[in-house]
C-alpha positions as CSV (number, residue, x, y, z in Angstrom):
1,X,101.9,130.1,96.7
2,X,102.6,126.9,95.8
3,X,99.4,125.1,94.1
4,X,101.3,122.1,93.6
5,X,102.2,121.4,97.3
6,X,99.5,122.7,98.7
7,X,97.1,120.2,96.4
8,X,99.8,117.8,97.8
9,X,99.2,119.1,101.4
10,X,95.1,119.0,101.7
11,X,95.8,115.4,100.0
12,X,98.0,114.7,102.8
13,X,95.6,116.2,105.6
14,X,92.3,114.2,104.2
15,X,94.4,110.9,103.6
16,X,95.3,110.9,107.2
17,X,92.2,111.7,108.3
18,X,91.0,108.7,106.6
19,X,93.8,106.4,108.5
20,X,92.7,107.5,111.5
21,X,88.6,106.3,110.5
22,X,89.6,103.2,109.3
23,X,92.3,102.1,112.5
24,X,90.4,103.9,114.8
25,X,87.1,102.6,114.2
26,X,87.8,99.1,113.8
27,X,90.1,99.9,117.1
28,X,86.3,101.4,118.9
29,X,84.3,98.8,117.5
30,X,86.2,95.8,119.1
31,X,86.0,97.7,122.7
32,X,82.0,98.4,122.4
33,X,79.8,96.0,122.2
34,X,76.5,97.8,121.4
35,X,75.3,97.3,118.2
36,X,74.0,100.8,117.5
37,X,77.9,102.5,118.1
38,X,79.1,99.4,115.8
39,X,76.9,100.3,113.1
40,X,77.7,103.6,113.3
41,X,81.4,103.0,113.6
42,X,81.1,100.8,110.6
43,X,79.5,103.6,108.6
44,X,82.9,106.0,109.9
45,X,85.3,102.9,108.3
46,X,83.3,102.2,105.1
47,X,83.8,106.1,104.5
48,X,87.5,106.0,105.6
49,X,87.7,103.4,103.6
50,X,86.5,105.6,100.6
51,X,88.6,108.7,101.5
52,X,91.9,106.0,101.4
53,X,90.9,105.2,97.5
54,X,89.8,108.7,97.0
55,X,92.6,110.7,98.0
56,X,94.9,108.0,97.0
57,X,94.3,108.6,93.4
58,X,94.5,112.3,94.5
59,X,97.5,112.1,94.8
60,X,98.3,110.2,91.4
61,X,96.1,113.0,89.4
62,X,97.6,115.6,91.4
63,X,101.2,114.3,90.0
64,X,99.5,113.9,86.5
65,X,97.9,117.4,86.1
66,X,101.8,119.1,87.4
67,X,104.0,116.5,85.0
68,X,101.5,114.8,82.8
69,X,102.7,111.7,84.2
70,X,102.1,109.4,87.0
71,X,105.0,109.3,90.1
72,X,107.3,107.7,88.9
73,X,107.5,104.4,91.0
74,X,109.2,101.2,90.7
75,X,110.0,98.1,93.1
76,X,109.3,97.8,96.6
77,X,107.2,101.4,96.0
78,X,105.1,99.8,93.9
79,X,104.3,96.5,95.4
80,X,103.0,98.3,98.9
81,X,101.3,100.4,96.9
82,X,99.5,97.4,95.5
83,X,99.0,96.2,99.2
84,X,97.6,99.4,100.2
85,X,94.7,99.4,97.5
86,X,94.3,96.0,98.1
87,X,93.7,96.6,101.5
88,X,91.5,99.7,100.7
89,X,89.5,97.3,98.4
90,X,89.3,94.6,100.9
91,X,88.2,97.3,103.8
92,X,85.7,98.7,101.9
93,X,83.9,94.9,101.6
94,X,84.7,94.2,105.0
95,X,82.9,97.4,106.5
96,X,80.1,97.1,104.1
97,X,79.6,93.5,104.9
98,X,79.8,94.7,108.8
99,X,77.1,97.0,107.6
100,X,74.9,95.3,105.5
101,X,75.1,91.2,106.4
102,X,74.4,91.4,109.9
103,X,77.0,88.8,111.0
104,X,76.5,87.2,114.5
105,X,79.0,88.3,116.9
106,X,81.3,86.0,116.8
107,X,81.5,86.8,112.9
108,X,81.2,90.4,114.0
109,X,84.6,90.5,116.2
110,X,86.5,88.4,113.1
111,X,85.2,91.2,111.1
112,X,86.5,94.1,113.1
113,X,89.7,92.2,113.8
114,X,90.4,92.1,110.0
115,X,89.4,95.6,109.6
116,X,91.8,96.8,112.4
117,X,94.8,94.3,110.8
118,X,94.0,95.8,107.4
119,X,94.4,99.3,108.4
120,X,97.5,98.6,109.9
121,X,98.9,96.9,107.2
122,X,97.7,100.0,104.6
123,X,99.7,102.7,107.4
124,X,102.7,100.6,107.2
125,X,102.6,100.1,103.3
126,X,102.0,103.6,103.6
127,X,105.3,104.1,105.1
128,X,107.4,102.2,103.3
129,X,105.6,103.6,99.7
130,X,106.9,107.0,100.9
131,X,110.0,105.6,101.9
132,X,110.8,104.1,98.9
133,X,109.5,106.4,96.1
């Protein structure tokens, strides 16, 4: 077997996993309106949030340990990589102020309507990152 691509693999799997937290529960939270499921939802996105970053550097360490050096990545690679850990960064505030500040719900829905637009714009840096490394 493989270690290398299946390290790369189970990287893949959780990483996606994670897109689907952070899109899909932003996504939920905007259709409920309860205030319990929106907590909880905001707990699922703060830890897909984490699992982005996490398995993000995966992915760079995974690289590293196989070549003893990072992917080699240059241009338009590296700039939505920038996005996308910006965006991770930025999500991770965003859900824990959804969390923690208790924002009225007008604040509320601007919240989840940022976290929604930031995981979309982390799945398509995503996609042009792989396209272009």
């Amino acid at each position: 077997m493989d270690w290398q691509n299946f390290a790369y693999a189970a990287t893949q799997i959780v990483h996606n996993f994670g897109a689907v937290a952070v899109v899909g529960g932003a996504a939920g939270a905007l259709a409920w309106r309860d205030t319990t499921v929106q907590r909880r939802l905001a707990w699922i996105v703060l830890i897909g949030w984490t699992i982005q970053a996490a398995s993000g550097a995966s992915f760079g360490a995974i690289s590293f340990y196989h070549y003893g050096k990072f992917p080699d990545i240059h241009g338009i690679a590296v700039a939505a990589l920038v996005v996308k850990m910006a965006c991770a960064a930025l999500g991770f505030a965003l859900a824990a102020w959804q969390l923690f500040a208790h924002p009225s719900a007008a604040s509320g829905r601007r919240g989840w309507l940022a976290l929604c637009g930031l995981g979309a714009l982390a799945l398509s840096s995503a996609a042009v990152l792989r396209w272009y490394s």
